[in-house]
C-alpha positions as CSV (number, residue, x, y, z in Angstrom):
1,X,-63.8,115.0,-25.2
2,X,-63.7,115.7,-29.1
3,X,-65.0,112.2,-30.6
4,X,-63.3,112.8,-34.4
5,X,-61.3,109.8,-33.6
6,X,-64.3,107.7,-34.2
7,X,-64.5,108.9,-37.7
8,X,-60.8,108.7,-38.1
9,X,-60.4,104.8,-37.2
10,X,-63.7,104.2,-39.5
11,X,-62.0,105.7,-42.2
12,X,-58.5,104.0,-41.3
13,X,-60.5,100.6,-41.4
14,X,-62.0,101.1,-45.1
15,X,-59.1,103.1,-46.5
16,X,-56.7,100.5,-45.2
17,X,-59.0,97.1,-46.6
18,X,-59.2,99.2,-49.7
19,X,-55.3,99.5,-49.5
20,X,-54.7,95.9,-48.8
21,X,-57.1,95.0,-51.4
22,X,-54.7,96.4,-53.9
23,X,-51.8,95.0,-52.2
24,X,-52.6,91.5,-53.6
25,X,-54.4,88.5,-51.8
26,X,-51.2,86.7,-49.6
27,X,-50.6,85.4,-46.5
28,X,-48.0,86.8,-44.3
29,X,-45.9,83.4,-44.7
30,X,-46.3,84.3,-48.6
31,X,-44.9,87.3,-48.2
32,X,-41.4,88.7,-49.7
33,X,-39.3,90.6,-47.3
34,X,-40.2,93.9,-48.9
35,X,-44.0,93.1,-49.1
36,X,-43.8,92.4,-45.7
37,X,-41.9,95.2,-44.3
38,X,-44.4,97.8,-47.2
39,X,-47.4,95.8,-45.1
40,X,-45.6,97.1,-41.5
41,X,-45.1,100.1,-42.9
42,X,-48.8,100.9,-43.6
43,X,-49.9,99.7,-40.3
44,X,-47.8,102.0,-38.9
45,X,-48.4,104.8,-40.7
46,X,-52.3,104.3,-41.3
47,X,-53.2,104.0,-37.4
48,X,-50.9,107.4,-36.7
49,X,-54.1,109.4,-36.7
50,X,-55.6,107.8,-33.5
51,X,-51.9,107.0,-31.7
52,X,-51.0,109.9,-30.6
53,X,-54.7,110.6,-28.1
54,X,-53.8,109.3,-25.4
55,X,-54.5,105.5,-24.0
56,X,-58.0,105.3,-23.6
57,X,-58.6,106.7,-26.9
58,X,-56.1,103.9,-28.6
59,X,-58.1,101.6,-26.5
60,X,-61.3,102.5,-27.7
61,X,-59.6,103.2,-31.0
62,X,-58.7,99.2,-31.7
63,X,-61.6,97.8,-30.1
64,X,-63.9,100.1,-33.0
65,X,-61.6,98.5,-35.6
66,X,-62.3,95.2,-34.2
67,X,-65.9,95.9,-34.5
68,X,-65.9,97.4,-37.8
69,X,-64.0,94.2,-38.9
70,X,-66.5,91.8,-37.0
71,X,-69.4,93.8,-38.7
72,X,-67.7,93.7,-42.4
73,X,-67.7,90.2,-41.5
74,X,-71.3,89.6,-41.1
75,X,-71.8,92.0,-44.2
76,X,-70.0,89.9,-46.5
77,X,-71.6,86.8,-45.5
78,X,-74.9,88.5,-46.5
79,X,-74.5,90.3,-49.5
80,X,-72.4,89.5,-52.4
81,X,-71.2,92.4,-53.8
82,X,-69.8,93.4,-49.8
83,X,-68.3,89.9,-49.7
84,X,-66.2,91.0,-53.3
85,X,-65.3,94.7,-51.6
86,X,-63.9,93.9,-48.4
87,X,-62.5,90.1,-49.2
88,X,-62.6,89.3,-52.9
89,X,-63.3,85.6,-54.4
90,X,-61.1,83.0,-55.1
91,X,-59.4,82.9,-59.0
92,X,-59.3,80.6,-61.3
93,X,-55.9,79.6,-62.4
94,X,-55.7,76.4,-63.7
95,X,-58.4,74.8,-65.9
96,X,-57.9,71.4,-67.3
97,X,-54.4,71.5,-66.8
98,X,-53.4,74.6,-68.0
99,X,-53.1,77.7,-66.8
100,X,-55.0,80.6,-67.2
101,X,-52.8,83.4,-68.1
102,X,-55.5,86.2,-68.1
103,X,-56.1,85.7,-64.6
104,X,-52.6,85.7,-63.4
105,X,-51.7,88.9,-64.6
106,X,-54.9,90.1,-62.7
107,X,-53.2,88.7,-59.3
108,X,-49.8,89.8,-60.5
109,X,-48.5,85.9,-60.1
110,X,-45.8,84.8,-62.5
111,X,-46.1,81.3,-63.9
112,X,-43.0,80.6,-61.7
113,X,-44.8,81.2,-58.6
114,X,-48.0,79.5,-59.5
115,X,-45.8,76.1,-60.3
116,X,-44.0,76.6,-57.0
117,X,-47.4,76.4,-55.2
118,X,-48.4,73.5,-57.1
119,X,-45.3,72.0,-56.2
120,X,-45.5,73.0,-52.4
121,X,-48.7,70.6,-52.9
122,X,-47.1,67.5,-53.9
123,X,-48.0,67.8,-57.7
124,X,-45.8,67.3,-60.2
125,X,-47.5,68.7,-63.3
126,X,-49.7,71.4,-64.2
127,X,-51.8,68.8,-66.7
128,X,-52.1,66.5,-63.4
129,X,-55.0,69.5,-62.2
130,X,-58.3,70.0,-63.4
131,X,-58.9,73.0,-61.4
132,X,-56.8,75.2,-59.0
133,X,-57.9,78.3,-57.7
134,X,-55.9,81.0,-55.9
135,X,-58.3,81.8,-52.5
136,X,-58.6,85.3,-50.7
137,X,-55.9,83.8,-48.0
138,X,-53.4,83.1,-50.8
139,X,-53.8,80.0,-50.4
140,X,-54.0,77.6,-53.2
141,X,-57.2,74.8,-54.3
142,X,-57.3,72.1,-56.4
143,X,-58.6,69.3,-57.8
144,X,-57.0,66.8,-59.9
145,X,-58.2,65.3,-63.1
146,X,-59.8,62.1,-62.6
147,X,-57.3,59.6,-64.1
148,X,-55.0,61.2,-61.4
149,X,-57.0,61.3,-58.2
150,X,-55.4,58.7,-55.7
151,X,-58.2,55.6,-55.2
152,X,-59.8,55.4,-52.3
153,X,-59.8,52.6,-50.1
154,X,-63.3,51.5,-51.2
155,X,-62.1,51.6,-54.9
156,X,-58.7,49.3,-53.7
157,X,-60.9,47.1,-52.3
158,X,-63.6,46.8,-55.6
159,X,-60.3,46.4,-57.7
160,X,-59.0,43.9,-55.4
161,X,-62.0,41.8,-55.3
162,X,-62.6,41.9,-59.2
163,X,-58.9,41.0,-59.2
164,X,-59.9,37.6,-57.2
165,X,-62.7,36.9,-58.8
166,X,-61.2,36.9,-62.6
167,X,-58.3,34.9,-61.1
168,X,-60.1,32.2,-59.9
169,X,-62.3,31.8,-63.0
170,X,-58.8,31.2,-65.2
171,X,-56.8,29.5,-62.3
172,X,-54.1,32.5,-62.8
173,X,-52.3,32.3,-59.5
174,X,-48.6,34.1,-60.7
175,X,-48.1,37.4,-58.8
176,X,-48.7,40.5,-61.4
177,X,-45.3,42.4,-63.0
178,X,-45.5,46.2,-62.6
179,X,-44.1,48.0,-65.5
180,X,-42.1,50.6,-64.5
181,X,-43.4,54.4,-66.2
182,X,-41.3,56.9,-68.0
183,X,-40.8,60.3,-66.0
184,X,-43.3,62.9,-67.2
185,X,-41.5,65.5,-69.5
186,X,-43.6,68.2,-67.9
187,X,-42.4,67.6,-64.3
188,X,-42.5,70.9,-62.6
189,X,-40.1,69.6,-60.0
190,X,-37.3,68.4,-62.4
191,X,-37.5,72.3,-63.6
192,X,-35.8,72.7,-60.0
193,X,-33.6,70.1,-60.2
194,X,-31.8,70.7,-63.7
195,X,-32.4,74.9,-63.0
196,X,-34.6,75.2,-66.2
197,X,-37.0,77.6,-65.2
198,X,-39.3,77.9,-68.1
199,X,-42.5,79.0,-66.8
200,X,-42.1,82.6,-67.6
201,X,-41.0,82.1,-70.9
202,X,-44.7,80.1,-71.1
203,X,-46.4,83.4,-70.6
204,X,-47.1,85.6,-73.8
């Protein structure tokens, strides 16, 4: 039995990660209808080699691409420079609440997108973020500045108690009025709901 199929499928495992690589770091629920069919497409076309050998040899075929991805795996959790080659690293894109323009262009990601992701997060602001990062999966991190991190139950309670104790040292026993705040100017989700997209026009 000729065996070049084993070369074949290694080289259709690098060539295509290479390939992919390119292609840009997104999820399949990311994906546009045309990036998803061009991601079919190459699947199709890159495992042709090695489809048309018969049954055993697709067989063995996919379980040696299994391996190979198993093994890159390992690779990557051992040595950094493997772990930037087959996966890449995570991108900053927000720093102290703005965004970092250099870097978008390097992950082809239009301002748009990048405030549709922070709004798919419950975030209403870009300033709001201290850091955000776009991860291998697509997926985005962040972290929001301090003065707009929710307080933890711990902190409620510390605030609370303070709040009892200055109380009962001035005999103050009227409930507290809450001010109401004015609507942030920079609210990425009222960009939706007048239809004023101006993230793009951000961008130099």
């Amino acid at each position: 039995m000729e065996l070049h199929w084993i070369w074949e499928a290694i080289l259709i495992f690098f060539i295509g990660t290479f390939i992919l690589r390119i292609g840009g770091r997104k999820s399949i629920s990311q994906m546009t209808i045309s990036q998803t069919i061009v991601m079919i497409g190459l699947g199709s076309l890159l495992i042709q080699p090695v489809a048309g050998h018969g049954l055993f040899v697709t067989f063995a075929a996919a379980l040696l691409l299994t391996v190979l991805m198993i093994f890159s795996e390992y690779l990557s959790l051992k040595i950094d420079i493997l772990e930037t080659l087959f996966t890449g690293k995570a991108v900053m894109v927000i720093e102290n609440g703005k965004p970092n323009l250099n870097n978008l262009k390097k992950i082809r990601m239009p301002l748009d997108k990048l405030e549709t992701r922070v709004r798919q997060v419950g975030v209403s602001s870009l300033e709001d973020i201290q850091y955000a990062t776009i991860e291998v999966s697509g997926q985005l991190g962040y972290e929001l500045k301090e003065s707009k991190k929710p307080p933890t139950k711990e902190d409620f309670n510390l605030i609370m108690n303070e709040l009892s104790l200055i109380k009962q040292s001035i005999g103050y026993n009227e409930a507290p009025t809450i001010t109401p705040s004015n609507p942030n100017p920079n609210n990425i989700f009222l960009e939706v709901k007048n239809k004023n997209h101006e993230g793009n026009q951000k961008e130099p």
